[in-house]
MIPA-6115 format. One record per residue (C-alpha): residue number from 1; x, y, z; residue in one letter. Coordinates in pm, 1 decimal. Example, Ala and Ser with C-alpha at 12.3 -4.5 7.8 and 13.67 -1.06 7.14 Angstrom:
residues 2
{i->1 east->1230.0 north->-450.0 up->780.0 aa->a}
{i->2 east->1367.0 north->-106.0 up->714.0 aa->s}
end
This chain:
residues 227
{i->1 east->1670.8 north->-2612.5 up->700.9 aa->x}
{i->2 east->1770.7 north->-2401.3 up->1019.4 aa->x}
{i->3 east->1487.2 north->-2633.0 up->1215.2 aa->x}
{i->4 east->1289.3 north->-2320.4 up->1289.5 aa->x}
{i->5 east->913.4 north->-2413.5 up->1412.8 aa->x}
{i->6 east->644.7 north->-2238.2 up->1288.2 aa->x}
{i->7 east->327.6 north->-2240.8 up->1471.9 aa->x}
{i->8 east->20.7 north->-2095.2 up->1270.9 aa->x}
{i->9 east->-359.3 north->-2055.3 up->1346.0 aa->x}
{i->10 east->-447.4 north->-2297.3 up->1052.5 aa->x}
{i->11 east->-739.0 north->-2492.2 up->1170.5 aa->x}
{i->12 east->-673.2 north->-2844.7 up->924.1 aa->x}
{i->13 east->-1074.0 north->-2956.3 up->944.1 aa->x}
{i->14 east->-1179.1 north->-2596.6 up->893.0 aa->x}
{i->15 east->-934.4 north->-2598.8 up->592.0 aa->x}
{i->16 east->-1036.3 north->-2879.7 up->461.1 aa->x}
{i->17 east->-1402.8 north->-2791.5 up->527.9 aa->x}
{i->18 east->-1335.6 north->-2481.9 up->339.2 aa->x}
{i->19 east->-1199.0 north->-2635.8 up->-27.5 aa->x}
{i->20 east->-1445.4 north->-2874.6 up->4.6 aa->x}
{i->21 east->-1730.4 north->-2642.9 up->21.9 aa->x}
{i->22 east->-1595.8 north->-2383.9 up->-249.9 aa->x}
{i->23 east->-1550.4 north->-2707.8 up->-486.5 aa->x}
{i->24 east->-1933.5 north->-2776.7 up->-428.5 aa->x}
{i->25 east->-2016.7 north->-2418.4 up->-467.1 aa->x}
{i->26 east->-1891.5 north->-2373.2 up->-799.9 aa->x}
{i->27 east->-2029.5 north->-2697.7 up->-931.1 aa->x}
{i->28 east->-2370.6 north->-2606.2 up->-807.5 aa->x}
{i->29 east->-2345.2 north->-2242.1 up->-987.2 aa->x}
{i->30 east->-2179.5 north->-2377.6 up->-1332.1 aa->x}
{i->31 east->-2374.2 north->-2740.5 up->-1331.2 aa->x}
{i->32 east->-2589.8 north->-2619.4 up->-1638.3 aa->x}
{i->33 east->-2383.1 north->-2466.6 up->-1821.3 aa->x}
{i->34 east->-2094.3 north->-2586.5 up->-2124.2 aa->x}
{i->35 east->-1792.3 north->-2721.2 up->-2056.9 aa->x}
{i->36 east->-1647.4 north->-2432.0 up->-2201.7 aa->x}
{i->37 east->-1818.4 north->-2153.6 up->-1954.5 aa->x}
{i->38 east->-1766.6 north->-2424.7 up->-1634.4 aa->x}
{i->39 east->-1413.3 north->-2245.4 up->-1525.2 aa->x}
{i->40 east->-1550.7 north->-2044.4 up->-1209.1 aa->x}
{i->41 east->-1328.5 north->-2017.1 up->-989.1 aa->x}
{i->42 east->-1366.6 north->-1872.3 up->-626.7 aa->x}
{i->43 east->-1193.7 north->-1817.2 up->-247.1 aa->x}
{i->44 east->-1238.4 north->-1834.0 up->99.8 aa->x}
{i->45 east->-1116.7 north->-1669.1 up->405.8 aa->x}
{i->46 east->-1276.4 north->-1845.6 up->749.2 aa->x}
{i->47 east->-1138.0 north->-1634.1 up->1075.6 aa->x}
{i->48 east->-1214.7 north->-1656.3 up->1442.2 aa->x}
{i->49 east->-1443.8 north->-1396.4 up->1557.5 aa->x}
{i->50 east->-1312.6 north->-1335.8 up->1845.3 aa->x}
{i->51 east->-916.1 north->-1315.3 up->1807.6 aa->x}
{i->52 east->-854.6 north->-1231.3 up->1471.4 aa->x}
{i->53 east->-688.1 north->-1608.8 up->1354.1 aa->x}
{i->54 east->-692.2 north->-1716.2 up->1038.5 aa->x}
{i->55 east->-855.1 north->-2025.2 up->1076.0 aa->x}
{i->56 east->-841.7 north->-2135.7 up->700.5 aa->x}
{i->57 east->-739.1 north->-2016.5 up->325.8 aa->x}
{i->58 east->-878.7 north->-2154.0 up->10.6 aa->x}
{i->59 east->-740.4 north->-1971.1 up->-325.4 aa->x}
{i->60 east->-850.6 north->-2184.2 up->-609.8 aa->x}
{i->61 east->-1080.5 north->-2439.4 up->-643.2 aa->x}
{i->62 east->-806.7 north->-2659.9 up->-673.7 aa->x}
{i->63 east->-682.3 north->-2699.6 up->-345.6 aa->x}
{i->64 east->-318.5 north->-2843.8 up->-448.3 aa->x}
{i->65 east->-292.6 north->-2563.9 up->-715.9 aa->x}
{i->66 east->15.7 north->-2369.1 up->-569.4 aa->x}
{i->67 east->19.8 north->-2052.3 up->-818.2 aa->x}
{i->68 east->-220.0 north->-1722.1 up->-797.8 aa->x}
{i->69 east->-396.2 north->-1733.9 up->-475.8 aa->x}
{i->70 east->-691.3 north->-1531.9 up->-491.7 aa->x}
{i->71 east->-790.1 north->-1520.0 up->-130.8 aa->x}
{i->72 east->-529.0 north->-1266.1 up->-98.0 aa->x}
{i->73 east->-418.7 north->-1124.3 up->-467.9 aa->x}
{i->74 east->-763.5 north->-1118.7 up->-639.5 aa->x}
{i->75 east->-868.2 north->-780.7 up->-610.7 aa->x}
{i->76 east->-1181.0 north->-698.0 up->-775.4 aa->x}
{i->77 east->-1479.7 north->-471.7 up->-686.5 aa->x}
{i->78 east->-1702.6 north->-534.8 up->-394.3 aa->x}
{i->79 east->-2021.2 north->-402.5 up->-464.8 aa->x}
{i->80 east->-2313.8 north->-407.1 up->-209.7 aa->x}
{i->81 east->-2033.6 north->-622.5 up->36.6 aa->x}
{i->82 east->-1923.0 north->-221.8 up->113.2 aa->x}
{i->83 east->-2327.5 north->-93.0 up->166.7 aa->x}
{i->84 east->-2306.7 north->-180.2 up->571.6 aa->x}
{i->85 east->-1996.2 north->53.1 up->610.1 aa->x}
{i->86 east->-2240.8 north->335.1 up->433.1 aa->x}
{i->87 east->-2514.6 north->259.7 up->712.4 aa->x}
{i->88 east->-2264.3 north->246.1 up->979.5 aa->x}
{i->89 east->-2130.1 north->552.1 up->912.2 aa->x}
{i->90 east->-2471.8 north->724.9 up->903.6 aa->x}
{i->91 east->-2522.3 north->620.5 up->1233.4 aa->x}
{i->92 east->-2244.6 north->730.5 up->1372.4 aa->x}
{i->93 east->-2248.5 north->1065.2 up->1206.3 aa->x}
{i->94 east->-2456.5 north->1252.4 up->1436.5 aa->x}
{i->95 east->-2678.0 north->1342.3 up->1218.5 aa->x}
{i->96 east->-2985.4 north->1157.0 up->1356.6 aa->x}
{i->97 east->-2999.6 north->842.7 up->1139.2 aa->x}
{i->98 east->-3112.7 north->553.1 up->1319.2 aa->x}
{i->99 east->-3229.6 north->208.1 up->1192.7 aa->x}
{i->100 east->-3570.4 north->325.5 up->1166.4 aa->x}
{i->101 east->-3487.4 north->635.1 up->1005.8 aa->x}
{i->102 east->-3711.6 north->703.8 up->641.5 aa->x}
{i->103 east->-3486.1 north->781.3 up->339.7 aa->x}
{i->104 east->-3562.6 north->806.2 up->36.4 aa->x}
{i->105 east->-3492.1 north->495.3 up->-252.2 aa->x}
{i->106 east->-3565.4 north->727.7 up->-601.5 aa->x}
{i->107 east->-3354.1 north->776.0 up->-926.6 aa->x}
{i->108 east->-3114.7 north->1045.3 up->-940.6 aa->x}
{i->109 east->-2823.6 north->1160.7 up->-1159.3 aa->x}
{i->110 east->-2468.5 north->1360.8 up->-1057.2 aa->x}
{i->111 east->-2284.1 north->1496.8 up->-1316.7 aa->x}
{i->112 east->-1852.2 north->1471.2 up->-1244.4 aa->x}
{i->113 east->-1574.7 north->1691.1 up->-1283.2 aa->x}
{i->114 east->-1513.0 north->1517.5 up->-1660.1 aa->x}
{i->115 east->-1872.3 north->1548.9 up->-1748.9 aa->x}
{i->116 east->-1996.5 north->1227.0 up->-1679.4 aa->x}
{i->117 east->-2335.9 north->1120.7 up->-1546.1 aa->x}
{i->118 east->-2370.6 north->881.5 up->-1258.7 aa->x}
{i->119 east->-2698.3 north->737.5 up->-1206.2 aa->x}
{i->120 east->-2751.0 north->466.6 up->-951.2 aa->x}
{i->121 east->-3001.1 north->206.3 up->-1036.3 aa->x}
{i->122 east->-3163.2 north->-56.4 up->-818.7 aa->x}
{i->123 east->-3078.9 north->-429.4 up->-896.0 aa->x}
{i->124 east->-3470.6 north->-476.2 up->-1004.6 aa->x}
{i->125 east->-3447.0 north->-165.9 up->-1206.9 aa->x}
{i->126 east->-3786.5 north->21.5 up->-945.3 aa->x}
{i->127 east->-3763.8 north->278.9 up->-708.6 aa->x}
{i->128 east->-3906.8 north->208.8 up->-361.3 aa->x}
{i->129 east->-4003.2 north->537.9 up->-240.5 aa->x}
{i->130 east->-3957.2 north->614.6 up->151.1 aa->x}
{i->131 east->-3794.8 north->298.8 up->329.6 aa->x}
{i->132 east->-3673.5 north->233.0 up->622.9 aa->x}
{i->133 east->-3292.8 north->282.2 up->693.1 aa->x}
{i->134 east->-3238.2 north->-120.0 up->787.0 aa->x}
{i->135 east->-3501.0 north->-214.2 up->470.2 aa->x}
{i->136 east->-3236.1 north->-25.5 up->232.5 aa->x}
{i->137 east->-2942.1 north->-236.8 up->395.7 aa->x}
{i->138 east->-3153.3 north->-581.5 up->404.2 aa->x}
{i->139 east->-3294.3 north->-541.4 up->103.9 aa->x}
{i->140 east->-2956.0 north->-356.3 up->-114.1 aa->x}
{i->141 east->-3128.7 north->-107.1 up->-268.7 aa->x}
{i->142 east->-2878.7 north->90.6 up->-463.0 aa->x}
{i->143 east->-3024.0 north->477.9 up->-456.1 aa->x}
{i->144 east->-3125.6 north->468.7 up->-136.9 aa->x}
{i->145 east->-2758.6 north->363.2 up->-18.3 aa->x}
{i->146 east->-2597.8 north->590.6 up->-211.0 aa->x}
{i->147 east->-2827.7 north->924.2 up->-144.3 aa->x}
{i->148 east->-2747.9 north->836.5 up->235.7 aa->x}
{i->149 east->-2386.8 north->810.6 up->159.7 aa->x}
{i->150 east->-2357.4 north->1105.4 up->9.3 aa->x}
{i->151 east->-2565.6 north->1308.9 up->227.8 aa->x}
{i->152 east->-2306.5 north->1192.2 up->531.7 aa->x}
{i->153 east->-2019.1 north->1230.5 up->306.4 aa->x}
{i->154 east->-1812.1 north->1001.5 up->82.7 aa->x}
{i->155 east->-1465.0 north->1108.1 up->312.4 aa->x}
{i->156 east->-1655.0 north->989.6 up->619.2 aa->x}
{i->157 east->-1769.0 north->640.9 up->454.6 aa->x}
{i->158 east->-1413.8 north->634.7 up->355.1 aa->x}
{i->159 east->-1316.5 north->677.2 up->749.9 aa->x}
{i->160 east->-1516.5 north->389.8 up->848.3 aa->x}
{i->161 east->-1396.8 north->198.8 up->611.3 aa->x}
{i->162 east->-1055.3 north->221.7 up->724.3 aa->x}
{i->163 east->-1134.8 north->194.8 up->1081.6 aa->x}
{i->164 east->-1307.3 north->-126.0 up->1012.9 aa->x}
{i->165 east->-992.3 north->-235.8 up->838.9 aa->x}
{i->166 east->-894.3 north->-113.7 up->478.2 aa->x}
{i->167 east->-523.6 north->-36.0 up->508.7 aa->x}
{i->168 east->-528.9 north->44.6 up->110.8 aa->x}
{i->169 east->-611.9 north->392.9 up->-60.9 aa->x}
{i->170 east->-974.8 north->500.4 up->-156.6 aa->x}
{i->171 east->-1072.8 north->691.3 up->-486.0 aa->x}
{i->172 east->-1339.0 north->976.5 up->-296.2 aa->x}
{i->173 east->-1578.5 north->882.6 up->-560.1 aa->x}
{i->174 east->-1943.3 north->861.8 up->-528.9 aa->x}
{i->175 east->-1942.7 north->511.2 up->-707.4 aa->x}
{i->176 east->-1757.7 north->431.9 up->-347.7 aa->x}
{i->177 east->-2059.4 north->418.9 up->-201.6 aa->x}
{i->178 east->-2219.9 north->101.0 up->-438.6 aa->x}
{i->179 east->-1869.4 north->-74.9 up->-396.9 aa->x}
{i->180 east->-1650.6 north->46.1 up->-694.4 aa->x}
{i->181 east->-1332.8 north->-25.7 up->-496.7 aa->x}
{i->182 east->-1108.8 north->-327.9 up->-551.5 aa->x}
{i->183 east->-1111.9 north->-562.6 up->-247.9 aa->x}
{i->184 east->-912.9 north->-828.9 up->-205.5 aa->x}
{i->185 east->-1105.9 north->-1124.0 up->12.5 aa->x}
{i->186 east->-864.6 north->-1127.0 up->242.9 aa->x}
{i->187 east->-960.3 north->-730.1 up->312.1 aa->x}
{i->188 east->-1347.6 north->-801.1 up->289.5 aa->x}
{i->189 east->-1272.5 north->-1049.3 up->541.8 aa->x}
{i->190 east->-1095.0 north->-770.9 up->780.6 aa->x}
{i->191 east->-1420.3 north->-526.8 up->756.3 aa->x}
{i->192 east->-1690.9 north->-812.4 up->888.4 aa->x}
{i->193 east->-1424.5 north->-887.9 up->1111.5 aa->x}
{i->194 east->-1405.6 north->-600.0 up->1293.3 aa->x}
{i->195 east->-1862.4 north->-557.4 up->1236.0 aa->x}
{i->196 east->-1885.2 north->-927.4 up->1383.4 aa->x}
{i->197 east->-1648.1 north->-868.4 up->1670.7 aa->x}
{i->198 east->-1867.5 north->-568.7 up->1752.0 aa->x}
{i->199 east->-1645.1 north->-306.5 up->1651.0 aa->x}
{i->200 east->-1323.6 north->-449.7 up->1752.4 aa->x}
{i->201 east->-1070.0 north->-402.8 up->1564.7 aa->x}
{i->202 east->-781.6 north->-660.0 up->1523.9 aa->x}
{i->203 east->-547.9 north->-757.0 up->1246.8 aa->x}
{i->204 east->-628.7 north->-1113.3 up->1070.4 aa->x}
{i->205 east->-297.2 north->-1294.6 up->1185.9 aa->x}
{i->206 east->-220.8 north->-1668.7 up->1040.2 aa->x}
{i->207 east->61.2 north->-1706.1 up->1271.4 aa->x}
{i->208 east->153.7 north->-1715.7 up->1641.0 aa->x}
{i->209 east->499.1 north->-1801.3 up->1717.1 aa->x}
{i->210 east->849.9 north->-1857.2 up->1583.8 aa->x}
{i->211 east->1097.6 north->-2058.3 up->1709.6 aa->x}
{i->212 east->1470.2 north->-2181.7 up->1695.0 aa->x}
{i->213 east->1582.2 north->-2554.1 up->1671.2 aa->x}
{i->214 east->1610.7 north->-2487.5 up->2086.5 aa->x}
{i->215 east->1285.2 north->-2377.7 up->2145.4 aa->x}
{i->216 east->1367.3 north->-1986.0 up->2186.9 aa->x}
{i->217 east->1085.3 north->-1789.4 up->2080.1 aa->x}
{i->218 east->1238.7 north->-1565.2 up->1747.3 aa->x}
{i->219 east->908.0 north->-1355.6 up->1681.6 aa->x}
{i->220 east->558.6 north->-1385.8 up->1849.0 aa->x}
{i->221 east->232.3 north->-1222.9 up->1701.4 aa->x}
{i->222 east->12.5 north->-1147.8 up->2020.2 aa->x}
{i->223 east->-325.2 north->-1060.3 up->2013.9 aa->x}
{i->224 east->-419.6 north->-648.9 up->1904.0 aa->x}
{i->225 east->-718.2 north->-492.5 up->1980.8 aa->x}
{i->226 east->-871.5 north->-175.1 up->1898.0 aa->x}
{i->227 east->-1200.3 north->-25.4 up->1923.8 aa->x}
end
């Protein structure tokens, strides 16, 4: 109403790329099953590698739908999406890790403060014996992830984690370590920013200028970088 222009880093083919491939997605994953189970629903996040733009946004299938968008309000846990912040941090600990390093993938148990038991399994339910560091990463296995994690330390995973990105708080948990911590996409999509940009950190940004009826820049968002 004031005639301000808004000029944002939306991308309209990438968008429309993007709701168009998350509507084919969930029909491909829900095609055999009843009408009753066939409500998946999903996100996506698409951002330029190399500045940071948000280049696209899908919240719900339905790409009209203008209520709950979970590309940036759906926070659930991320699982084995947090396993290359583990490895990153061991190789950055000083401790000698490198991607050839042998750890061990075997069953083991920690007891908590309240008692309970914590015992990491591997998604097909075997232990692997001595791997190599980038096999455990490639390949997810659970205990071998999480014995490296904790032998670095869970505060240090948490350090990398918020260096790559995550601006919200972290339980110190060992459970951290297999991705019990509630993610929005939006924040997953921060971390493998800063990875793919090779360890450049910049703040996803959907918008680059402001302006008055006249022209007159109001705000700007210029490019931030840190390593």
């Amino acid at each position: 109403s004031e005639g301000l222009k808004i000029f944002t880093n939306l991308d309209p083919q990438i968008q429309q790329q993007a709701e168009k491939s998350l509507q084919f997605k969930t029909k491909a994953l829900t095609h055999n099953l009843p009408l009753t189970q066939q409500k998946l629903q999903g996100a996506v996040v698409v951002s330029h590698v190399d500045s940071g733009e948000v280049l696209a946004i899908a919240g719900d299938v339905n790409p009209k739908y203008a209520g709950f968008n979970r590309a940036l309000d759906a926070y659930r846990p991320v699982g084995s999406l947090v396993k290359p912040a583990v490895m990153l941090t061991a190789l950055t600990a000083g401790k000698g890790y490198n991607l050839a390093s042998v750890i061990k993938d075997e069953a083991f148990s920690i007891e908590a403060k309240d008692g309970d038991i914590w015992s990491p399994k591997n998604f097909d339910g075997k232990s692997h014996g001595d791997v190599l560091l980038v096999d455990a990463l490639v390949f997810s296995y659970n205990q071998a992830s999480a014995k490296l994690g904790l032998d670095v330390g869970t505060k240090e995973v948490i350090k990398t984690l918020e260096l790559l990105g995550v601006d919200s708080p972290l339980s110190n948990y060992p459970s951290l370590l297999l991705g019990a911590v509630e993610l929005s996409p939006l924040q997953v999509t921060e971390i493998y920013q800063t990875i793919a940009a090779n360890g450049f950190s910049m703040p996803l940004r959907t918008i680059r200028d402001v302006m008055n009826q006249d022209g007159e820049p109001l705000s700007r968002y210029p490019l931030q970088i840190e390593q």
